[in-house]
C-alpha positions as CSV (number, residue, x, y, z in Angstrom):
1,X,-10.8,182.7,118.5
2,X,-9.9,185.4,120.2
3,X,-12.0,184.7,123.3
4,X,-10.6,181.2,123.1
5,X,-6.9,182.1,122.9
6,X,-7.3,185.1,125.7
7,X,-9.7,183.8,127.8
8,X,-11.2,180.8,130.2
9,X,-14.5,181.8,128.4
10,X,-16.1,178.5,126.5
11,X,-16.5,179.3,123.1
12,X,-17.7,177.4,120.1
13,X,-14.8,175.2,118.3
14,X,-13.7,176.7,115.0
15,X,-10.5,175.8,112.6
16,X,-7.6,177.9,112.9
17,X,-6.8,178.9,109.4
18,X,-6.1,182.3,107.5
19,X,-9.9,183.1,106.7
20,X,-10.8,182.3,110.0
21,X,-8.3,184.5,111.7
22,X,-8.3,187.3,109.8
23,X,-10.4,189.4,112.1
24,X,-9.3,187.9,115.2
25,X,-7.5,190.2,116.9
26,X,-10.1,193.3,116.6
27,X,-12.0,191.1,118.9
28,X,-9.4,191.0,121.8
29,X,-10.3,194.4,123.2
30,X,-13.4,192.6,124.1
31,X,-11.7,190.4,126.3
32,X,-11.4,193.8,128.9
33,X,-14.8,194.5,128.3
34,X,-15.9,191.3,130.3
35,X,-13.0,191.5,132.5
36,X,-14.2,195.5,133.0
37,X,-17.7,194.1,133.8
38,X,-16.4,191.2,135.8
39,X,-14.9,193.8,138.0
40,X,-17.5,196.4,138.0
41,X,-20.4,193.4,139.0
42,X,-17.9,193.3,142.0
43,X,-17.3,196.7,143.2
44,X,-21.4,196.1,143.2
45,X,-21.8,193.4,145.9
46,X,-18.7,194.6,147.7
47,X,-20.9,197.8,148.5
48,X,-24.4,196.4,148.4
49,X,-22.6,193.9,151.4
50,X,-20.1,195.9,153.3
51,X,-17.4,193.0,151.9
52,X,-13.9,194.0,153.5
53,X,-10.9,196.3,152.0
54,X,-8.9,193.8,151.8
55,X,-10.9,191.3,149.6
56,X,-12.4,193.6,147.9
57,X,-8.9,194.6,146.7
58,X,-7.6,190.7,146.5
59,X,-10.5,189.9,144.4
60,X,-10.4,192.8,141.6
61,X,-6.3,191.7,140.9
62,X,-7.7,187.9,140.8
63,X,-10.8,188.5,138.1
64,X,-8.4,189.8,135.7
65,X,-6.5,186.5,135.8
66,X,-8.8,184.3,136.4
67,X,-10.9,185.2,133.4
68,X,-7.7,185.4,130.9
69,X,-6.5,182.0,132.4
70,X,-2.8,183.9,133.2
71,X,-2.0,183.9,129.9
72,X,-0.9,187.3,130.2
73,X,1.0,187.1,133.7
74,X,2.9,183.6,132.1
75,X,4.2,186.3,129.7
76,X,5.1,188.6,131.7
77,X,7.0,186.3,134.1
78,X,8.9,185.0,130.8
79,X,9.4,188.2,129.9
80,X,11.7,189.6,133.1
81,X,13.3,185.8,133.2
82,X,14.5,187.1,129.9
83,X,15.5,190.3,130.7
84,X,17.2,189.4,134.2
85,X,19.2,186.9,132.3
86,X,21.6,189.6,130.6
87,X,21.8,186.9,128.5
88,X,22.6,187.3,124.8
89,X,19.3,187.7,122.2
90,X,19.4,184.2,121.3
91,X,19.4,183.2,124.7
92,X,16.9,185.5,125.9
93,X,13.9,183.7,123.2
94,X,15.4,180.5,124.5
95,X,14.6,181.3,128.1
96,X,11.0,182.7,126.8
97,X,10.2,179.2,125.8
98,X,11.0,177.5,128.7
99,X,8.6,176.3,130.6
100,X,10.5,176.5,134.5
101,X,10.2,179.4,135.9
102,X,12.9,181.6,136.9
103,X,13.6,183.5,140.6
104,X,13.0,186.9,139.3
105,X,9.8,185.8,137.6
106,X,8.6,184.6,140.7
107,X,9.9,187.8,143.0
108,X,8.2,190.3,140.3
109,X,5.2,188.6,140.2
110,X,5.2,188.5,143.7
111,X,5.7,192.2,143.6
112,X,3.7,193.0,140.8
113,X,0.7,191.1,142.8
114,X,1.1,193.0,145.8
115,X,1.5,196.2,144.6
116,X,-1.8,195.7,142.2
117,X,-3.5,194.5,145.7
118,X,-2.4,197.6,147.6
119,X,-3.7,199.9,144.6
120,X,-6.6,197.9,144.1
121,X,-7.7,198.8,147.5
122,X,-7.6,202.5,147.4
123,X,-10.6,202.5,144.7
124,X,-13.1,200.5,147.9
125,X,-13.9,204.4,149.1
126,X,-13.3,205.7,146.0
127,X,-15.3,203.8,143.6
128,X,-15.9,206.5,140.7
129,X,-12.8,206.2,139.3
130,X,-13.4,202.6,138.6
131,X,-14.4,203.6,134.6
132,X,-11.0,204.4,134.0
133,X,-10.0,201.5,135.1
134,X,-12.1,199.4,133.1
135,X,-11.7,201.1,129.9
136,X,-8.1,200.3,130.9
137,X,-8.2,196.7,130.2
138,X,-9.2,197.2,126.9
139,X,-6.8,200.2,125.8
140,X,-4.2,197.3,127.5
141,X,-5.5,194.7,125.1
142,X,-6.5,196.9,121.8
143,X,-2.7,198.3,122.2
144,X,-1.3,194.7,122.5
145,X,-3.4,193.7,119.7
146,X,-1.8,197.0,117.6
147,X,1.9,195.8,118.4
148,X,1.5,192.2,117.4
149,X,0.2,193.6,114.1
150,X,2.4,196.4,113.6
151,X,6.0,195.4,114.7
152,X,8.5,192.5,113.2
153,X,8.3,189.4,114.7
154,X,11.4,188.2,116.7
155,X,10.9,184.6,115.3
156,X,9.1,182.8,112.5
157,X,6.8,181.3,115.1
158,X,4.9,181.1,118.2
159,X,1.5,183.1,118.9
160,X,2.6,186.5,118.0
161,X,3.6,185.2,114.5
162,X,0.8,183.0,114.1
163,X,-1.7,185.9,114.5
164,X,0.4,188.4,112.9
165,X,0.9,186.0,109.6
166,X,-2.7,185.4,108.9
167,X,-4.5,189.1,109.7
168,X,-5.7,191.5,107.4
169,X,-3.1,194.0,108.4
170,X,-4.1,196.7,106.7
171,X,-8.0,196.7,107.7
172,X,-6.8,195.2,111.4
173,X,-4.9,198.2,112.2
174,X,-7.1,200.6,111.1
175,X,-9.9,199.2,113.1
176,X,-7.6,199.4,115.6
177,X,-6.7,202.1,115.4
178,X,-9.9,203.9,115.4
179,X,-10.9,201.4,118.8
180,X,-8.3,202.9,120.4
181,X,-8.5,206.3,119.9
182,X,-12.4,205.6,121.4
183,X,-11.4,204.4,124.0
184,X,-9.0,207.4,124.5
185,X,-11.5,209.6,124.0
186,X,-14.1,207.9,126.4
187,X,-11.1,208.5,129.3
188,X,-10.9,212.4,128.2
189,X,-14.5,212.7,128.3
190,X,-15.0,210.7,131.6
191,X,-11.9,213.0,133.8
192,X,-9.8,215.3,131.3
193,X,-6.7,215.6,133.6
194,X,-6.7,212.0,134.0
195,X,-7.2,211.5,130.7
196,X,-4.6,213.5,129.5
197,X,-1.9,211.8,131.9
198,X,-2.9,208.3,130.5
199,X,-2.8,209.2,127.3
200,X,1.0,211.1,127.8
201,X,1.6,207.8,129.8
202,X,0.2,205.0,127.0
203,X,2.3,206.5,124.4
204,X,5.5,206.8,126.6
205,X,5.0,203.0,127.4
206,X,4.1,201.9,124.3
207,X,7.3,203.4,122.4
208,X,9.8,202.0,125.3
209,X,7.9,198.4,125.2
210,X,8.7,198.7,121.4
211,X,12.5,199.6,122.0
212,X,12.6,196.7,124.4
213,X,11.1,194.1,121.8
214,X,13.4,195.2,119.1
215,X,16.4,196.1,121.2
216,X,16.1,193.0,123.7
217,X,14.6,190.4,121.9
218,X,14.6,191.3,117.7
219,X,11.1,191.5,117.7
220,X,7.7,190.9,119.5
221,X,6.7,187.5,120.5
222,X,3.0,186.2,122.6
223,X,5.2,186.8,126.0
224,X,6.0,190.2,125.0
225,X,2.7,191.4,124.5
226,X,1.4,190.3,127.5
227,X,4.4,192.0,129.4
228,X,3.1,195.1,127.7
229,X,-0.5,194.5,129.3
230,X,0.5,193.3,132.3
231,X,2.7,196.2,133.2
232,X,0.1,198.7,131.3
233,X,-2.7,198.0,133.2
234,X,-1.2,198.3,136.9
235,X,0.0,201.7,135.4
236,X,-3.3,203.1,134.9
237,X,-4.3,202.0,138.4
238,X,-1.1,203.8,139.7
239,X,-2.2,207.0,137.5
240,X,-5.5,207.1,139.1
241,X,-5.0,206.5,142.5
242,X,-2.0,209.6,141.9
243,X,-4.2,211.7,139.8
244,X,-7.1,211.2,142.4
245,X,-5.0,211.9,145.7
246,X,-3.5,215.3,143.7
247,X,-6.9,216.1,143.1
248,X,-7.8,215.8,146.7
249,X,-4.4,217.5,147.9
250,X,-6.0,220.6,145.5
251,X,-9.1,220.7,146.5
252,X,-8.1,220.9,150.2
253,X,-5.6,223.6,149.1
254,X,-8.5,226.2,147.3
């Protein structure tokens, strides 16, 4: 279920029903563990064939999307419609469930693209620091997962609720729990300064994406969590490329 809800990957048809989706969302992390080796078989033949900056960079923003089918970029375009609106809370989870799509959706994803592209393209000479990377698109997705379990609900429907209603909370969130703080780990072990700086950064997000849920909207909903992943996962790219070019600067300087 979790494969089928988060990603274009086939997967065997099974009946949505609280037994069935119990476990569910433990699963999601897994999603950026094929997107992480999506992206690391293509770092591979951009080397082994001298492919250009430039698409190298276009087409590690594109796997991420193309193998979640946009479900996370839909949110987050819903997500600053919302916000942009200044609208009253009612409003705002009105304008979530619309399907048009607003200017300032458009103009930050537009933004948001470009920006990934340019960051994206920095790692071509630099390819190390592409494990940091990769373990980010499952601290993006175990942390999403975490929120739609552990915060109130803006409404009494929708995916957020859905998954939320029928989890085993308690073993969910310790499982977690105990995901994430591996994968936080495997980042500190990998590069401690950049490690460290992503793990200040993951909890400064994390608490401001939960002020903006509850302050903004009431509550998490689907949109919101993939606002959260969207946004987290161009922040780790921007850490690394910052961390790496201060460690350069450094190295110069001894």
């Amino acid at each position: 279920m979790a494969f089928s809800m988060y990603s274009i990957i086939p997967m065997v048809e099974v009946e949505w029903d609280k037994n069935s989706m119990k476990y569910a969302l433990i699963f999601f992390p897994m999603v950026g563990a094929i997107i992480g080796a999506g992206v690391y078989l293509w770092i591979l033949i951009a080397i082994q064939y001298n492919i250009s900056e430039f698409l190298f960079a276009a087409v590690m923003v594109v796997i991420p999307i193309l193998i979640s089918g946009g479900i996370h970029m839909d949110g987050f375009i819903d997500t600053i419609d919302g916000l942009s609106s200044r609208q009253p809370m009612e409003r705002k989870l009105e304008i979530l469930k619309d399907p048009n799509v607003g200017a300032f959706g458009v103009l930050l994803c537009v933004i948001y693209l470009l920006l990934a592209f340019g960051i994206a393209g920095q790692f071509y000479r630099t390819p190390n620091s592409i494990p940091v990377i990769i373990i980010g698109y499952m601290i993006s997705r175990a942390l999403s997962a975490y929120s739609i379990t552990t915060f109130k609900t803006a409404k009494n429907s929708g995916l957020a609720y859905i998954f939320q209603d029928n989890a085993d909370k308690s073993s969910v969130k310790k499982l977690l729990f105990i995901i994430i703080s591996f994968l936080f780990l495997s980042i500190l072990y990998y590069n401690l300064g950049i490690g460290i700086v992503v793990l200040v950064m993951s909890l400064l997000w994390f608490y401001w994406y939960k002020r903006i849920c509850y302050k903004e909207f009431g509550g998490i909903t689907g949109d919101l969590a993939g606002y959260f992943l969207q946004i987290y996962e161009i922040m780790i790219m921007l850490i690394v490329v910052i961390c790496g070019v201060v460690e350069r600067n450094m190295g110069v300087i001894l």
